[in-house]
BAFIBA-513024 format. One record per residue (C-alpha): z, x negated, y negated. Coordinates in pm, whole numbers, plus 32768, in hexadecimal, padded with zeros to 4 digits. Example, Ala and Ser with C-alpha at 12.3 -4.5 7.8 and 13.67 -1.06 7.14 Angstrom:
830C7B3281C282CA7AA9806A
This chain:
87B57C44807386697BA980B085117BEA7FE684457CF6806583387C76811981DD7D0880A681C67D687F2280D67EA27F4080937F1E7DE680A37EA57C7A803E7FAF7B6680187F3879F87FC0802978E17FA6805D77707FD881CF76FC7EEB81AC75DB7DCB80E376CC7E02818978097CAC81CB78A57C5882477A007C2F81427AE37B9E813C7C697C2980927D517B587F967E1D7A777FCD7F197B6F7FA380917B7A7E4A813B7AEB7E64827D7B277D62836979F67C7C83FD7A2C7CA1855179CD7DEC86107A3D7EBC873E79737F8E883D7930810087E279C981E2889E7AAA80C389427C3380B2896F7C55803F883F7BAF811387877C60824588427DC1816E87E97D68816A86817D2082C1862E7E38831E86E97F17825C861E7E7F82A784E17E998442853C7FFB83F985A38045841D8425803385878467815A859E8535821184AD84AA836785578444839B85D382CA84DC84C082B983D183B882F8830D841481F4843E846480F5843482CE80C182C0829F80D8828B81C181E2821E81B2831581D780BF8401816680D6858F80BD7FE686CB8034805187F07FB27F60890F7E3B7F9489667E2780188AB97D507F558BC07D787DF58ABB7E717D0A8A497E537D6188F37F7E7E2D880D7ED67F0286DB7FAA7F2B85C37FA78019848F8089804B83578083816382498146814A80E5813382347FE581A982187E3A830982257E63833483587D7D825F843E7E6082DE85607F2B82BA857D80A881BC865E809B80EC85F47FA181158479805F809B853A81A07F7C859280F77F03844980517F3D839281AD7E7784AD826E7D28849381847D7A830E817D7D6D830F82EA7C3683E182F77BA7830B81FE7BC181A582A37B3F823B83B479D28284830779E7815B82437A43805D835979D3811E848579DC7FFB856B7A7F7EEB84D27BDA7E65858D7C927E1284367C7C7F1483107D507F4681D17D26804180C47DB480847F7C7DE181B87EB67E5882427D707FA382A97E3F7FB381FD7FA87F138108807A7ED180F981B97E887FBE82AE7E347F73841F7E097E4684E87E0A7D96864D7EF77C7E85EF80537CCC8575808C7D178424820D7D9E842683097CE8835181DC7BE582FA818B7B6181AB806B7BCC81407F897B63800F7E417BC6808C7D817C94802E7DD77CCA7EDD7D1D7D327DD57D677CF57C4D7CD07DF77B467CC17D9979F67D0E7E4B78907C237DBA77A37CBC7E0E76607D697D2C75C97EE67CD275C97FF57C2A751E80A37B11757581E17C18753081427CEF761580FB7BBD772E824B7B4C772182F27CA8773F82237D01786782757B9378F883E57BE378F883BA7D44796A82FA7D1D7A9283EF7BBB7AE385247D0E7AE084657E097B7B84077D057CA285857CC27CD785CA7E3B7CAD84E27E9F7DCA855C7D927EA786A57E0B7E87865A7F617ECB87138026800A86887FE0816E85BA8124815D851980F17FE984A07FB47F37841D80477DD2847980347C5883E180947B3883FD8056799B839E80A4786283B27FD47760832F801475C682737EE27569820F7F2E73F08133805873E580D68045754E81CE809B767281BC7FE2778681CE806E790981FB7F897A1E82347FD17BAD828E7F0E7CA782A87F707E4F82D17EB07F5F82E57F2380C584617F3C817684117E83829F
């Protein structure tokens, strides 16, 4: 079976040191399209579509859709992925306010992509289905400090976890673990996207 092709989400925690931590700020693409334009009618339709999507869709947390741009020679594209260990409905409802969200925060721009604590949610005029991607990405940092025991363990365990996901069904590419490590337990998370 091949790799997936687009690692969405690593999540590494300490129990003892866990902290609330935002996300960044959405990457918004540099080049713009014309209010009120095709386009922009294409995009939010695609982007509401998540509405009507189907509950079995959602069941895997994924979603992906195109849709040519009438009146131009241009194909927009959008995908949707959600933590593997969501429900349906409460993967609905991240994507929805997702949606809404790069809307408002990149209200003109023809690429977008924006993370959450539980889904992301990315748009864009060139393809981006069953592409490697490794931008944007966006690496947050634990400053406390750690032991080499502690380093290697969570070497090894995100090496397993990466093969894990990767060998996941067609519908759902996600594995967790948790692993003691001394006083601390470690939780690691790795997704990538089915198509």
């Amino acid at each position: 079976m091949d790799p997936p092709n687009l690692l969405l989400l690593l999540l590494l925690t300490f129990a003892s040191t866990i902290n609330a931590q935002y996300l960044p700020e959405p990457f918004c693409g540099s080049t713009n399209f014309t209010a009120d334009s095709a386009y922009q009618t294409t995009l939010t339709n695609l982007l509401s579509s998540i509405s009507t999507t189907d509950s079995l869709s959602l069941t895997y947390g994924f979603f992906n859709a195109s849709s040519a741009v009438s009146g131009t020679s241009q194909t927009l594209y959008v995908i949707d992925s959600c933590r593997g260990d969501l429900t349906a409905k409460n993967c609905r409802t991240c994507l929805e306010a997702s949606a809404s969200d790069i809307r408002r925060l990149c209200p003109l721009q023809k690429e977008a992509f924006l993370y959450s604590e539980n889904c992301i949610v990315r748009y864009s005029n060139a393809s981006i289905f069953s592409t490697v991607e490794t931008e944007p990405n966006y690496i947050m940092y634990n400053h406390n400090d750690v032991s080499i025991q502690v380093t290697y363990k969570l070497g090894t365990q995100m090496e397993d976890l990466r093969g894990e996901a990767a060998g996941g069904g067609s519908l759902r590419k996600f594995a967790t673990r948790n692993v003691s490590v001394g006083s601390d337990m470690l939780y690691a998370m790795a997704q990538c996207t089915p198509d």
